[in-house]
N, CA, C, O and CB atoms as a CASP TS submission, in Angstrom:
PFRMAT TS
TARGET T0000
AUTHOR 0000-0000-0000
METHOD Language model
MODEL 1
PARENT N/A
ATOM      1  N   UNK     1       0.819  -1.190   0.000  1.00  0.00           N
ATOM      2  CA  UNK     1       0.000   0.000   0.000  1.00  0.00           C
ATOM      3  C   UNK     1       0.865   1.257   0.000  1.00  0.00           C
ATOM      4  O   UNK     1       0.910   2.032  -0.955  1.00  0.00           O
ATOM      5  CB  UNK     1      -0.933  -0.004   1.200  1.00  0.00           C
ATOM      6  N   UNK     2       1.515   1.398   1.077  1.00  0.00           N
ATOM      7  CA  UNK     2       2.422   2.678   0.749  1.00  0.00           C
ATOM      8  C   UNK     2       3.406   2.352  -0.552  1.00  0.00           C
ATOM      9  O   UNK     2       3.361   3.492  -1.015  1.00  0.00           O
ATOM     10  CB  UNK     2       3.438   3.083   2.173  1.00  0.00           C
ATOM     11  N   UNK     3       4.089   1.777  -1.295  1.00  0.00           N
ATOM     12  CA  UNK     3       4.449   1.874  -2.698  1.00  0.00           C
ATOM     13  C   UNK     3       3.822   2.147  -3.803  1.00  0.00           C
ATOM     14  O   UNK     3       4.208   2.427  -4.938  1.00  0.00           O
ATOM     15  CB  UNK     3       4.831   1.037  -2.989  1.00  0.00           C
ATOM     16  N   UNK     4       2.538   1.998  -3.191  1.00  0.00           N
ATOM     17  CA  UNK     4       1.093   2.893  -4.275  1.00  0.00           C
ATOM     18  C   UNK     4       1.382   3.594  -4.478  1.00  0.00           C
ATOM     19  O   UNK     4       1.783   3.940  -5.589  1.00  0.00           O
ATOM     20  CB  UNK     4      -0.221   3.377  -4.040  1.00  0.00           C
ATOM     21  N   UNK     5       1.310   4.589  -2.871  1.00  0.00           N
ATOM     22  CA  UNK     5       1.613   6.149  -2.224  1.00  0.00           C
ATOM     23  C   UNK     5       2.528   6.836  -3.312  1.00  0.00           C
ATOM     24  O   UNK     5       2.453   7.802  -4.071  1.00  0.00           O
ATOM     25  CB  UNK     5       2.539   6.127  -0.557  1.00  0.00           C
ATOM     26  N   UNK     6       3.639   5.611  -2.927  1.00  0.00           N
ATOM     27  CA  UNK     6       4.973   6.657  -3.986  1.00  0.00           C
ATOM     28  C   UNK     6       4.640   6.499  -5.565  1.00  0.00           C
ATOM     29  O   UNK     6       5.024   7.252  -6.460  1.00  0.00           O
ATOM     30  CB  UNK     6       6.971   5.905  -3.814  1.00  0.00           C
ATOM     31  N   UNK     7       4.063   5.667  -5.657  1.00  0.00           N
ATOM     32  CA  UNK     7       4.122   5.534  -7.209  1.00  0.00           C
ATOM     33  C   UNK     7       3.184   6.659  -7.856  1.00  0.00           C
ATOM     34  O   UNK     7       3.309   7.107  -8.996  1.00  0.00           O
ATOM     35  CB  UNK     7       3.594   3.980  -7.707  1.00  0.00           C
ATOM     36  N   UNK     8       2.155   7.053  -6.844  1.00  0.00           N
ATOM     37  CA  UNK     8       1.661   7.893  -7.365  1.00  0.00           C
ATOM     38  C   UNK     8       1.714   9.453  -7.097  1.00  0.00           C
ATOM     39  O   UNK     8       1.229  10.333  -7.808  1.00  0.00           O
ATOM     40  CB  UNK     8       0.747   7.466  -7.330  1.00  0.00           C
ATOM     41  N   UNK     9       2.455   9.607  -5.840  1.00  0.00           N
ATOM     42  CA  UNK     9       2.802  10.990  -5.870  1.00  0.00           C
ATOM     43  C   UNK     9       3.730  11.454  -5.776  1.00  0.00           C
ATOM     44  O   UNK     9       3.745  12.685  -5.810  1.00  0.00           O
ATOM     45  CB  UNK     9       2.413  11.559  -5.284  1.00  0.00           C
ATOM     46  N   UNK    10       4.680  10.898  -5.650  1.00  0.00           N
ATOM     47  CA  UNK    10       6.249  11.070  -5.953  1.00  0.00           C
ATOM     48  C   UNK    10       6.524  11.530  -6.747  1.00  0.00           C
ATOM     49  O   UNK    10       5.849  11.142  -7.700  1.00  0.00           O
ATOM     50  CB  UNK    10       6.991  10.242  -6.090  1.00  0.00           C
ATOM     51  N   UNK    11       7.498  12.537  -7.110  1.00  0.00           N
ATOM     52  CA  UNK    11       7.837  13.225  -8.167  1.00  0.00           C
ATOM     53  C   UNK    11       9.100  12.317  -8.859  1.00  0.00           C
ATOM     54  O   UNK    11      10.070  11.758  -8.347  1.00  0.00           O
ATOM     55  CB  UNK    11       8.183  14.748  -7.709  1.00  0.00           C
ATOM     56  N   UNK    12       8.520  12.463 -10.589  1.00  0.00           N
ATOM     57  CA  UNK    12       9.579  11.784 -11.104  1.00  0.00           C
ATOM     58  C   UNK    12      10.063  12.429 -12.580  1.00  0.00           C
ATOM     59  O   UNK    12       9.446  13.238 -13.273  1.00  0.00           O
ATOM     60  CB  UNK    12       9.140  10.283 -11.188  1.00  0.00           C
ATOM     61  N   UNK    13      10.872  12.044 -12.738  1.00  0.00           N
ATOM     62  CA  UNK    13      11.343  12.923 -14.514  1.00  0.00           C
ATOM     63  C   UNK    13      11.756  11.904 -15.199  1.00  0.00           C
ATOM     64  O   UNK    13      12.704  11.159 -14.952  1.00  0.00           O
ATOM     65  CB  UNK    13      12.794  14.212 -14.661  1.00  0.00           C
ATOM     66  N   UNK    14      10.786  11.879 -16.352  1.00  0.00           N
ATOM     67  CA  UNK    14      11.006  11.104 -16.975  1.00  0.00           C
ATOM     68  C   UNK    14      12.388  11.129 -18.143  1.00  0.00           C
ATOM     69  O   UNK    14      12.665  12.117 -18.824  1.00  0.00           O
ATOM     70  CB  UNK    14       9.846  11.001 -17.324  1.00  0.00           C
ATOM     71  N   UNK    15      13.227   9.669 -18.183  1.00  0.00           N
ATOM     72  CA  UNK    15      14.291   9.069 -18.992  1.00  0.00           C
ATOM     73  C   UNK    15      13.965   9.795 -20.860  1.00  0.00           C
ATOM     74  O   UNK    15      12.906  10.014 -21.448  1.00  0.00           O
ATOM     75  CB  UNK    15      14.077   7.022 -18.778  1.00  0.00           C
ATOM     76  N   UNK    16      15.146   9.943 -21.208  1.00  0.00           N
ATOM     77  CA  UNK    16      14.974  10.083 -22.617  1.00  0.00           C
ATOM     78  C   UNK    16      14.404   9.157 -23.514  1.00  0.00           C
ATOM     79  O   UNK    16      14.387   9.378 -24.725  1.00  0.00           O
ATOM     80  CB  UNK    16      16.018  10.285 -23.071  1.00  0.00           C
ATOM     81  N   UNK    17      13.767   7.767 -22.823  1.00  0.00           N
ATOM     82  CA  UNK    17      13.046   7.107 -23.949  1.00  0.00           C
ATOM     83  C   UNK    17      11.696   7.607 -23.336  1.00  0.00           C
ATOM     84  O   UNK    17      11.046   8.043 -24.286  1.00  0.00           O
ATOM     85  CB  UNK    17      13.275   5.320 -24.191  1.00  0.00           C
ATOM     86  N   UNK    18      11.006   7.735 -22.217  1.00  0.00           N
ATOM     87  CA  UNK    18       9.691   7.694 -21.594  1.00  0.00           C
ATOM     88  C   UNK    18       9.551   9.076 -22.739  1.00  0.00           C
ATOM     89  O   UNK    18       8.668   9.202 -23.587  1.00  0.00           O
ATOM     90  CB  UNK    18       9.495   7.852 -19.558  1.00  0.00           C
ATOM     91  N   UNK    19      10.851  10.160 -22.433  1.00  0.00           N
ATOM     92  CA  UNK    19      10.350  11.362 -23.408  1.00  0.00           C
ATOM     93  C   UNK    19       9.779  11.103 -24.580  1.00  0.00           C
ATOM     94  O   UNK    19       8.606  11.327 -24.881  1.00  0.00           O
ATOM     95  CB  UNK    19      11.342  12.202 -23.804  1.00  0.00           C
ATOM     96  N   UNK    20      10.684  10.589 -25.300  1.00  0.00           N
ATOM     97  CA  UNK    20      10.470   9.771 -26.543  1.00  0.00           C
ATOM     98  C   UNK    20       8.714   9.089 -27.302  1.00  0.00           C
ATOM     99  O   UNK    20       8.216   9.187 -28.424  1.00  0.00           O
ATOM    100  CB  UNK    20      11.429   8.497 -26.086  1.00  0.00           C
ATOM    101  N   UNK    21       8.136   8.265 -25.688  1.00  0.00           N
ATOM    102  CA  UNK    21       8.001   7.675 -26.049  1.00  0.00           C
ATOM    103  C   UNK    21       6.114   8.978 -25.825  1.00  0.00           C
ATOM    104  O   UNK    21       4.997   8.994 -26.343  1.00  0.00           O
ATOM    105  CB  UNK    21       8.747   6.220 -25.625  1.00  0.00           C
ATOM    106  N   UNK    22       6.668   9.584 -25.038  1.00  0.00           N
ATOM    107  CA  UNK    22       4.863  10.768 -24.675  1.00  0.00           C
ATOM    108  C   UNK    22       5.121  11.530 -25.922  1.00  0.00           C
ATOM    109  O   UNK    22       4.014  11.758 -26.410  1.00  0.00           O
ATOM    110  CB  UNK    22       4.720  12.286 -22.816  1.00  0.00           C
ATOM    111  N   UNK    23       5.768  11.879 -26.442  1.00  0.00           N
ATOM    112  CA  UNK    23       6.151  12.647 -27.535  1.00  0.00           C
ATOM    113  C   UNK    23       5.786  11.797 -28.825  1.00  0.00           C
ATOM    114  O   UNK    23       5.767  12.509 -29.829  1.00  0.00           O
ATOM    115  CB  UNK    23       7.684  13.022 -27.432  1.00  0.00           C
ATOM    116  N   UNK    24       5.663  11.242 -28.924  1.00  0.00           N
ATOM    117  CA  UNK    24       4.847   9.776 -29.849  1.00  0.00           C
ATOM    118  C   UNK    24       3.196   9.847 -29.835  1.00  0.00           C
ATOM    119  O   UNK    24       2.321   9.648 -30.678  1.00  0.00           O
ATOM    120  CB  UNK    24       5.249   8.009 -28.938  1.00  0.00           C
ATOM    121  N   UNK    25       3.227  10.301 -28.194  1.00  0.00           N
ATOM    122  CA  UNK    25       1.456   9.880 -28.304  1.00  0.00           C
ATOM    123  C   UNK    25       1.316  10.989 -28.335  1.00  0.00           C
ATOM    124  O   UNK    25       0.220  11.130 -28.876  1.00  0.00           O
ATOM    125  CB  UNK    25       0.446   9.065 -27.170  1.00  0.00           C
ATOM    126  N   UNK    26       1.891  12.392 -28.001  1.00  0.00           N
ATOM    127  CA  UNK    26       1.280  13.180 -28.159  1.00  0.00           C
ATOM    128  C   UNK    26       1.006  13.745 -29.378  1.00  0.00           C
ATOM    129  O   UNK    26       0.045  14.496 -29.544  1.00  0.00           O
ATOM    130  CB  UNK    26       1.589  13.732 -27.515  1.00  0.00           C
ATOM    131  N   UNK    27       2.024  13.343 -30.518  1.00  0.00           N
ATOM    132  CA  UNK    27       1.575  13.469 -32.075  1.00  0.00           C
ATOM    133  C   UNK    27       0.042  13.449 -32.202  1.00  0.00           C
ATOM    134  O   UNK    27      -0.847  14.286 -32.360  1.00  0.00           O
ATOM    135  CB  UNK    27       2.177  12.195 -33.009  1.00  0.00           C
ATOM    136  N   UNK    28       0.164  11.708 -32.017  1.00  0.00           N
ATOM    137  CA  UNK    28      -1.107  10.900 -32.125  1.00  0.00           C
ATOM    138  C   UNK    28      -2.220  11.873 -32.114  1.00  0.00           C
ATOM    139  O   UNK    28      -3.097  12.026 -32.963  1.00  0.00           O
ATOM    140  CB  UNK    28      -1.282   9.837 -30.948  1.00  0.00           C
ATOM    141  N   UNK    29      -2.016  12.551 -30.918  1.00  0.00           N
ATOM    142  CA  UNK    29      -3.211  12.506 -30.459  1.00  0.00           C
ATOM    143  C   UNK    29      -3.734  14.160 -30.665  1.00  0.00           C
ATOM    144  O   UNK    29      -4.920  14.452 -30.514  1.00  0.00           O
ATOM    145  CB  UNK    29      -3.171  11.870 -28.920  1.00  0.00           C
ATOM    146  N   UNK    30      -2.512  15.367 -31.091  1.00  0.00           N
ATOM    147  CA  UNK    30      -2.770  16.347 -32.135  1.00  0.00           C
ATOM    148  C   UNK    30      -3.681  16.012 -33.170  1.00  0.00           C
ATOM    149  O   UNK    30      -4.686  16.721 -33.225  1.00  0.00           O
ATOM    150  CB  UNK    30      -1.630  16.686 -32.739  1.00  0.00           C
ATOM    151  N   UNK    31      -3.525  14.743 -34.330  1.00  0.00           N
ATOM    152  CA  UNK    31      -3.156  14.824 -35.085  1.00  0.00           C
ATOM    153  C   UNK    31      -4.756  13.989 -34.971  1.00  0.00           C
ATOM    154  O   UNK    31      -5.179  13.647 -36.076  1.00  0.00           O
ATOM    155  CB  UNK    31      -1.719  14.643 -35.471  1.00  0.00           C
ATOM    156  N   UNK    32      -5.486  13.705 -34.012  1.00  0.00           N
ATOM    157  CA  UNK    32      -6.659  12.943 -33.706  1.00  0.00           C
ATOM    158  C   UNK    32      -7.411  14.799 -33.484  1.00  0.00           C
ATOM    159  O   UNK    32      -8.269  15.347 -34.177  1.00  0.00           O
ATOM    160  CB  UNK    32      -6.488  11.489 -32.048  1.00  0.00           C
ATOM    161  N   UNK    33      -6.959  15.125 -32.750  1.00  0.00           N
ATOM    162  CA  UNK    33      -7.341  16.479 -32.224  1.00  0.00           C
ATOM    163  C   UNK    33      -8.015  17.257 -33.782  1.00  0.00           C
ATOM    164  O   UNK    33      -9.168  17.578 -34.066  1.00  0.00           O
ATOM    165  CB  UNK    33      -5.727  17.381 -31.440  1.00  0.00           C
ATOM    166  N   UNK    34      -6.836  17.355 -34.495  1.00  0.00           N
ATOM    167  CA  UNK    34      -7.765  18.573 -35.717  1.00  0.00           C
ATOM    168  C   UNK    34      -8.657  17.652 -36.640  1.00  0.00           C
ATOM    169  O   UNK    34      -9.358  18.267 -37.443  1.00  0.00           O
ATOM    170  CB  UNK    34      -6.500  19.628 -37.045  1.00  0.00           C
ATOM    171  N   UNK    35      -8.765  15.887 -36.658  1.00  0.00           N
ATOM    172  CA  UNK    35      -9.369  15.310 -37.142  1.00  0.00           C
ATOM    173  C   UNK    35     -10.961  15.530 -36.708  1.00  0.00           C
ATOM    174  O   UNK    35     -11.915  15.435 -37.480  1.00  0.00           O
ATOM    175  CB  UNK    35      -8.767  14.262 -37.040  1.00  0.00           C
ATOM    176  N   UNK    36     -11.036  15.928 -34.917  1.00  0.00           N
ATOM    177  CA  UNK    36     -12.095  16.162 -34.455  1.00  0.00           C
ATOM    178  C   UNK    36     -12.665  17.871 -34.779  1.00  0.00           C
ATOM    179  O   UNK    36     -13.790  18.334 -34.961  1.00  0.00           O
ATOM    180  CB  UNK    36     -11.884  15.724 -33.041  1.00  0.00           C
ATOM    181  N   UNK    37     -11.523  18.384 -34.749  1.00  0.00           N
ATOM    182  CA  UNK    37     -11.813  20.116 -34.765  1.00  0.00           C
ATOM    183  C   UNK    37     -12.924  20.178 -36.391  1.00  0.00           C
ATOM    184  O   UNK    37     -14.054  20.622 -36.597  1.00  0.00           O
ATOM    185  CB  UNK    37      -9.736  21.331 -35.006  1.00  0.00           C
ATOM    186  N   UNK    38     -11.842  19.455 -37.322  1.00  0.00           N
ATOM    187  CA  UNK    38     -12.281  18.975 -38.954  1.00  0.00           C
ATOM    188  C   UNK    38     -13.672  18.989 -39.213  1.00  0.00           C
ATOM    189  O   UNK    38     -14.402  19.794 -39.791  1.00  0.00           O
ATOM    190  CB  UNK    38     -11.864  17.439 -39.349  1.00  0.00           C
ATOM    191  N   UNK    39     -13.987  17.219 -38.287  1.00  0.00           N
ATOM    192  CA  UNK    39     -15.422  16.916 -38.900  1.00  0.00           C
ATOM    193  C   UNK    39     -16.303  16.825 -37.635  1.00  0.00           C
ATOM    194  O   UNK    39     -17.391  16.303 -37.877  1.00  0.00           O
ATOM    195  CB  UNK    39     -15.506  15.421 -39.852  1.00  0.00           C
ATOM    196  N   UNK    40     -16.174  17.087 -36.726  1.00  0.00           N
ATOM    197  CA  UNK    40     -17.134  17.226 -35.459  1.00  0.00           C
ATOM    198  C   UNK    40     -17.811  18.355 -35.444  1.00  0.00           C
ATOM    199  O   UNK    40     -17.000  19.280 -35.501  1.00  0.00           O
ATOM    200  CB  UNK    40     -16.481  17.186 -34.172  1.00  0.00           C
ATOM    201  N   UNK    41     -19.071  18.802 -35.388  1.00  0.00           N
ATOM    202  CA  UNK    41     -19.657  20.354 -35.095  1.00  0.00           C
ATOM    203  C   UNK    41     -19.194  20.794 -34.091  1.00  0.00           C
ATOM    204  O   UNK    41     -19.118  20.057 -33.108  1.00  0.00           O
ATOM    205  CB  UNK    41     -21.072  20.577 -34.902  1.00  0.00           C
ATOM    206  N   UNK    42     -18.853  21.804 -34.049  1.00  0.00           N
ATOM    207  CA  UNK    42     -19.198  22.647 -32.481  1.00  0.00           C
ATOM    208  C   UNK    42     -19.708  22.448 -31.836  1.00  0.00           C
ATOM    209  O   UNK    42     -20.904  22.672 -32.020  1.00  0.00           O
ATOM    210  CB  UNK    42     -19.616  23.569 -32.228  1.00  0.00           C
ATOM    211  N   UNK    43     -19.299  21.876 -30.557  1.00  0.00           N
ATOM    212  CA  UNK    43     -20.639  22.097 -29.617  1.00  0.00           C
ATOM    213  C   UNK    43     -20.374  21.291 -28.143  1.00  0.00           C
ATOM    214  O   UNK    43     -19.343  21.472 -27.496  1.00  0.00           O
ATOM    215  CB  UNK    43     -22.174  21.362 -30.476  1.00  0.00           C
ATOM    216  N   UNK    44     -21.041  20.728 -27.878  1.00  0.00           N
ATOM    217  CA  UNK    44     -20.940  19.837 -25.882  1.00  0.00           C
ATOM    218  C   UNK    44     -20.171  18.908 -26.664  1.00  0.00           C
ATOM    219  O   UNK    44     -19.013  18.760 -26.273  1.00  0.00           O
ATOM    220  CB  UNK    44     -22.784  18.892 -24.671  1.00  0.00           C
ATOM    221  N   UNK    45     -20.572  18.157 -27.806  1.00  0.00           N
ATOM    222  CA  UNK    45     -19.503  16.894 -28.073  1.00  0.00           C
ATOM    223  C   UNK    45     -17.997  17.095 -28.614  1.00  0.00           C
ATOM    224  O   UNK    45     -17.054  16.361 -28.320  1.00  0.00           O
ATOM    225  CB  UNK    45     -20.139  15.965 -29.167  1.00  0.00           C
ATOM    226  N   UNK    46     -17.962  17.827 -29.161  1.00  0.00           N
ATOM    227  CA  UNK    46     -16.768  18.408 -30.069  1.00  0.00           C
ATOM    228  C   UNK    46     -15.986  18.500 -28.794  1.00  0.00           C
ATOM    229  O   UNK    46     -14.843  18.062 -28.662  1.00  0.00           O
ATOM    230  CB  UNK    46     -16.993  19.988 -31.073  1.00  0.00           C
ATOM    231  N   UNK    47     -16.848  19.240 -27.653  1.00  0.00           N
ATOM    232  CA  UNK    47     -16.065  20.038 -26.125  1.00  0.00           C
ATOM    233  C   UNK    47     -15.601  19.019 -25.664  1.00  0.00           C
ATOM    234  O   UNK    47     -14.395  18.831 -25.504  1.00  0.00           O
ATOM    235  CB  UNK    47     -16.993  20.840 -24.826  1.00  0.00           C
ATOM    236  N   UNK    48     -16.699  18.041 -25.323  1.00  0.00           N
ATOM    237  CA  UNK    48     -16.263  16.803 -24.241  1.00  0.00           C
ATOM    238  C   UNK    48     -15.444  16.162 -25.150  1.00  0.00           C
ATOM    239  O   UNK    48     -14.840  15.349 -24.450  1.00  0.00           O
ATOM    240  CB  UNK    48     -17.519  15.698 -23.564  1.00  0.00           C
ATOM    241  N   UNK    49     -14.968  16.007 -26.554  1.00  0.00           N
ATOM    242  CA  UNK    49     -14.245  14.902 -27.295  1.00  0.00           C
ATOM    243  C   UNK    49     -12.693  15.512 -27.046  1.00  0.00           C
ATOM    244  O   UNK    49     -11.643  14.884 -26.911  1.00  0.00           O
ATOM    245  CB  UNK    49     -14.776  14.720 -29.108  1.00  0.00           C
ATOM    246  N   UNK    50     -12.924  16.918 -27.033  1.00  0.00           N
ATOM    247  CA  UNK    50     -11.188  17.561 -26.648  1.00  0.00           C
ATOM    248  C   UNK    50     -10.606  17.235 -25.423  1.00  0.00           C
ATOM    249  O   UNK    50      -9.451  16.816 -25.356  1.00  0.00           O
ATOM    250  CB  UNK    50     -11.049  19.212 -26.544  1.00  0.00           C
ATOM    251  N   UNK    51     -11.446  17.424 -24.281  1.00  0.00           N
ATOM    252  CA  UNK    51     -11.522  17.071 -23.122  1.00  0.00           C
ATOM    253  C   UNK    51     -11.083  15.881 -23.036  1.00  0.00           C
ATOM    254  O   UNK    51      -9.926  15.846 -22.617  1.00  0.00           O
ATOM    255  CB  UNK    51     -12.587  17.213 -22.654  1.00  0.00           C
ATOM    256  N   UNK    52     -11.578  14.804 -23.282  1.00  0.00           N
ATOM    257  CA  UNK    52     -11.021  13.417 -23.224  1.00  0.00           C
ATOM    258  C   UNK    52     -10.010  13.092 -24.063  1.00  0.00           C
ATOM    259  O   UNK    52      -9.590  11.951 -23.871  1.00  0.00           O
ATOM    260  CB  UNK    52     -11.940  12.499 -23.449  1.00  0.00           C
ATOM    261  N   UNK    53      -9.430  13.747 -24.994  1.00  0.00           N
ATOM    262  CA  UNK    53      -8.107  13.839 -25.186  1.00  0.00           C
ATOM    263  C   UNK    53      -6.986  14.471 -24.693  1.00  0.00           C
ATOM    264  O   UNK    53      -5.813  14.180 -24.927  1.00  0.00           O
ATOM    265  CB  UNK    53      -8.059  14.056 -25.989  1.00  0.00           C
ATOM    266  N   UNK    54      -7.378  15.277 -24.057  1.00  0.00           N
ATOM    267  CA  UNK    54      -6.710  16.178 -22.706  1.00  0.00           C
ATOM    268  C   UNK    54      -6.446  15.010 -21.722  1.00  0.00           C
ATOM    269  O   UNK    54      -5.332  14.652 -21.337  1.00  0.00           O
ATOM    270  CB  UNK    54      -7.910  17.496 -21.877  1.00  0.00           C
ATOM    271  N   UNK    55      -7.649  14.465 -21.371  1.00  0.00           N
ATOM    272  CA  UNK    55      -7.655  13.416 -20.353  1.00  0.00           C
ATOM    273  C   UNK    55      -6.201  12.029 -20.532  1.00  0.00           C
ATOM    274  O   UNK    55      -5.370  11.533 -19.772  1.00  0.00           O
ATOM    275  CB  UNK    55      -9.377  12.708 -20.571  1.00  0.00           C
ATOM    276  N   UNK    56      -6.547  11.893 -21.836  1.00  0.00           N
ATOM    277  CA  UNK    56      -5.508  10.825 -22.741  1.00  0.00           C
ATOM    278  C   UNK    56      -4.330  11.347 -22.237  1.00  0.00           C
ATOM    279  O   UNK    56      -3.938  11.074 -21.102  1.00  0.00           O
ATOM    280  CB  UNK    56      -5.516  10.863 -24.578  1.00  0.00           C
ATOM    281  N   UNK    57      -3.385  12.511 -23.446  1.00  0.00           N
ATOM    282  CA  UNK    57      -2.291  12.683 -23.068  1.00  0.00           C
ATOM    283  C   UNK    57      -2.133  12.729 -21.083  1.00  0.00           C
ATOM    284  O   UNK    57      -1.270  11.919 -20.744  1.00  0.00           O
ATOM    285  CB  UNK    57      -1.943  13.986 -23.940  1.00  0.00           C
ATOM    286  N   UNK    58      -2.598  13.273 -20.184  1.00  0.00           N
ATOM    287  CA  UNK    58      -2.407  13.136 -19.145  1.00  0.00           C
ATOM    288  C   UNK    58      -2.516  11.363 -18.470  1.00  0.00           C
ATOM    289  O   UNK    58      -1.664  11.153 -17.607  1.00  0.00           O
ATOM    290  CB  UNK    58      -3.260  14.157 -18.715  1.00  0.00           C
ATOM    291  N   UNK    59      -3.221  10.446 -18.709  1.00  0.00           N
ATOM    292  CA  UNK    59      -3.074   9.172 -18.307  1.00  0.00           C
ATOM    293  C   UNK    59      -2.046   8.388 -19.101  1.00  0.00           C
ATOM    294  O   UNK    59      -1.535   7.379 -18.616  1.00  0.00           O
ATOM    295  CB  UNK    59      -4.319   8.563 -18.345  1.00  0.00           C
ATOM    296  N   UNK    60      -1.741   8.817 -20.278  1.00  0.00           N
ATOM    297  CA  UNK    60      -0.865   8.518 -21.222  1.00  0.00           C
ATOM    298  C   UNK    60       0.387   8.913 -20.267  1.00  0.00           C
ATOM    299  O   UNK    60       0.760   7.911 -19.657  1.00  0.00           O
ATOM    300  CB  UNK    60      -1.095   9.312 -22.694  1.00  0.00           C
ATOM    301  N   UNK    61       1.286  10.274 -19.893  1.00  0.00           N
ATOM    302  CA  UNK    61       2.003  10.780 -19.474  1.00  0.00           C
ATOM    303  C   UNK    61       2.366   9.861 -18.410  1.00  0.00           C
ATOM    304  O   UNK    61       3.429   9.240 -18.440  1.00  0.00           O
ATOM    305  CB  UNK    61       1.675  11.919 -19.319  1.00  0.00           C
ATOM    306  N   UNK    62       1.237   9.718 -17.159  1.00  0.00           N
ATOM    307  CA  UNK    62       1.526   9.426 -16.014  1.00  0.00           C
ATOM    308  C   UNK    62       2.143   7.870 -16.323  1.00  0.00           C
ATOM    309  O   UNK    62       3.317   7.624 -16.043  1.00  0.00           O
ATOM    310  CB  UNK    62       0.267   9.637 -15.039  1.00  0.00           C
ATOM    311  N   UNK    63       1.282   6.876 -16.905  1.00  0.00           N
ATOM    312  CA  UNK    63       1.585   5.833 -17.179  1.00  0.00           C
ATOM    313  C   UNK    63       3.004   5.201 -17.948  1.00  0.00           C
ATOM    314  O   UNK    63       3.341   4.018 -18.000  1.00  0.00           O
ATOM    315  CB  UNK    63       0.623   5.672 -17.671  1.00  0.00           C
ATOM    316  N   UNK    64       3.728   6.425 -18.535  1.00  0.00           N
ATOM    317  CA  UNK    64       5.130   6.093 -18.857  1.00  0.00           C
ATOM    318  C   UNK    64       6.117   6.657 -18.465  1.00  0.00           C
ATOM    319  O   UNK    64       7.233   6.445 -18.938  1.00  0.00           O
ATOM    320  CB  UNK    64       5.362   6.104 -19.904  1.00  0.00           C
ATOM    321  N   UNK    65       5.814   7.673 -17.303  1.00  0.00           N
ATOM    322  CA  UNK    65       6.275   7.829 -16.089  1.00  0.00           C
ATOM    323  C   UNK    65       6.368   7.133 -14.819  1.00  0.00           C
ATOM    324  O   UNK    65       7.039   7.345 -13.809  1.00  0.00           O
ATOM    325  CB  UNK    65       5.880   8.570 -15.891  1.00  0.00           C
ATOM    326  N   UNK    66       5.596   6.329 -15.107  1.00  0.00           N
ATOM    327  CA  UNK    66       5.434   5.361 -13.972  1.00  0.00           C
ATOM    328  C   UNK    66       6.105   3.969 -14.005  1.00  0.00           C
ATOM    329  O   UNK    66       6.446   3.267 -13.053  1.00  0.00           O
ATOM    330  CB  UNK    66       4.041   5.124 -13.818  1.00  0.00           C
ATOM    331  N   UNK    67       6.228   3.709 -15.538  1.00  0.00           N
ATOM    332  CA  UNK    67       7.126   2.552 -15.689  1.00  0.00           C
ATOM    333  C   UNK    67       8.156   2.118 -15.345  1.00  0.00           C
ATOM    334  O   UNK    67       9.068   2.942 -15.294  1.00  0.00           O
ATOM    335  CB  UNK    67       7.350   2.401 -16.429  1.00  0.00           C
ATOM    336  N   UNK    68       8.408   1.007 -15.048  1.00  0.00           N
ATOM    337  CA  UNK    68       9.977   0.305 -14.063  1.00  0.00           C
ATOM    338  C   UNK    68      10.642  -0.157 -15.600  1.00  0.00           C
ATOM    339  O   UNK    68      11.740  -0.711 -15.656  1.00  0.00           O
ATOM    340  CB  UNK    68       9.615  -1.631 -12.522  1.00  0.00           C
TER
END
C-alpha cells in the first residue's frame, strides 16, 4: 500500500526514452485532435471529445512515467 503512495505521488522525470516515447502519443493525439476540430460540429460533443483527449495525453504521461 504505501508503494502505491509513492508511485503515485512522488515526483519523477522522466528518462529520454519515456520522453520519446509521450512525444509519440502526443503526435497521435494532435493529429486525432484537428481530425475532431475537422469533422465534429461545435458544440458539448466536439467540447467533451477535446476534453477526453486532454484526459488521454495526461493518463498517457503518467503511465510512462510510472514505468519500471
Amino acid at each position: 500500500m504505501i508503494k502505491d503512495i509513492g508511485l503515485r505521488f512522488n515526483r519523477r522525470y522522466p528518462s529520454q526514452n519515456q520522453e520519446n516515447k509521450s512525444e509519440y502519443v502526443r503526435l497521435a493525439v494532435w493529429v486525432l485532435a484537428e481530425t475532431i476540430l475537422k469533422y465534429c460540429p461545435e458544440g458539448r460533443e466536439q467540447s467533451l471529445a477535446m476534453t477526453k483527449l486532454e484526459e488521454v495525453l495526461f493518463w498517457t504521461d503518467a503511465g510512462i512515467i510510472r514505468e519500471d
